[in-house]
N, C-alpha and C positions, 0 to 999 in steps of 0.2 A: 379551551376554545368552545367544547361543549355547553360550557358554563356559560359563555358570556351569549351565546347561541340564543340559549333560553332565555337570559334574561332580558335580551333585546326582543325575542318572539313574546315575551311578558308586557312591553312596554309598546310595542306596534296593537296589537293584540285590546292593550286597556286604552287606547286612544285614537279615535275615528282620523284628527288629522295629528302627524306624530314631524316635527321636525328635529332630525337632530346637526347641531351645527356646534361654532363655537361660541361658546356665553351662552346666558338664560335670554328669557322673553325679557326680562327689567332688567339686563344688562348685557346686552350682546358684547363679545368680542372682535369681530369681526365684522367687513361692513356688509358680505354677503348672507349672514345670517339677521343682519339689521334688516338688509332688505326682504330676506324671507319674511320674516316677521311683521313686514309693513304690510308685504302683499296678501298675510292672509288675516291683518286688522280689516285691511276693505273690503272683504268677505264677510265680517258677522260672525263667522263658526267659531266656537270653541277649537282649541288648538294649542297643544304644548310643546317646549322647545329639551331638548335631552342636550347637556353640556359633555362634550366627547371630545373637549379641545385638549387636557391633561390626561384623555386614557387613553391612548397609544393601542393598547389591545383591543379595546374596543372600536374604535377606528378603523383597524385592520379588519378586523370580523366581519362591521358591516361595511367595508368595500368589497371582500372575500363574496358577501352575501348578493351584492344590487351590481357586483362589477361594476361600478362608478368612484374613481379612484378619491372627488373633490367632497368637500363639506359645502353649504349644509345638503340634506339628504332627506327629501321629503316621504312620507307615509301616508297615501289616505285609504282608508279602512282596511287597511293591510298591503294594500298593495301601492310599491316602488314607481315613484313619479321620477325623479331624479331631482332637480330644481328650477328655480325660476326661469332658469332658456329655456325648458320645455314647458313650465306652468303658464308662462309672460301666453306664447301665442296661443294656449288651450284660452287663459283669461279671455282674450281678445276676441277669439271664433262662438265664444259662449259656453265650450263644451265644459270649460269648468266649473261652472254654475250647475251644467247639470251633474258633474260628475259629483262636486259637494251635495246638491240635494240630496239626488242619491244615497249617496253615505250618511245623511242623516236624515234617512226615513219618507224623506218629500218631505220635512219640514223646511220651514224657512229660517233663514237666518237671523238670530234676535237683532233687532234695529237698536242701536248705538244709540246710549242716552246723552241727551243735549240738554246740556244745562245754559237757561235762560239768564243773564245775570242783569236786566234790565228790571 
């Protein structure tokens, strides 16, 4: 358990927003990990998803860790948001916009390239 401790403190740690759910970013498992995934496309931010659908042990750790029994299980700059019920009404108050900046510096978030195909 110590093991897997660290290596989740390693992976919060290397990534400002950290989701972990079931499936990757290119290929969710699940449709609440879809929709994590959609909710922090319209944000801009850089942001990686941790696949913890087939490890059991790890699963267990970090519900052990955020006492939040469901997946997916949001990270931003280390600290436990829970997920989209609690990110949806922070979105909508604005406070998550600040709370993103924040964690990346006051930077803003890169604007999504649009390709013209006319």
């Amino acid at each position: 358990m110590a093991d897997l401790k660290e290596e989740i403190d390693r992976e919060i740690a290397a990534n400002t927003i950290l989701v972990y759910g079931k499936g990757t970013k290119t290929m969710p498992r699940c449709g609440f990990t879809l929709e994590t995934i959609e909710f922090f496309d319209r944000f801009g931010y850089p942001f990686e998803v941790v696949d913890v659908l087939e490890n059991m042990p790890k699963r267990e750790a970090l519900s052990a860790m955020t006492d939040w029994p469901t997946l997916p299980k949001v990270f931003i700059k280390g600290k436990f948001y829970g997920d989209t019920d609690i990110l949806g009404p922070m979105a909508e108050s604005g406070e998550l916009a600040n709370v993103l900046k924040d964690a990346f510096g006051g930077a803003e978030p890169a604007s999504k390239q649009t390709i013209n195909l006319r």
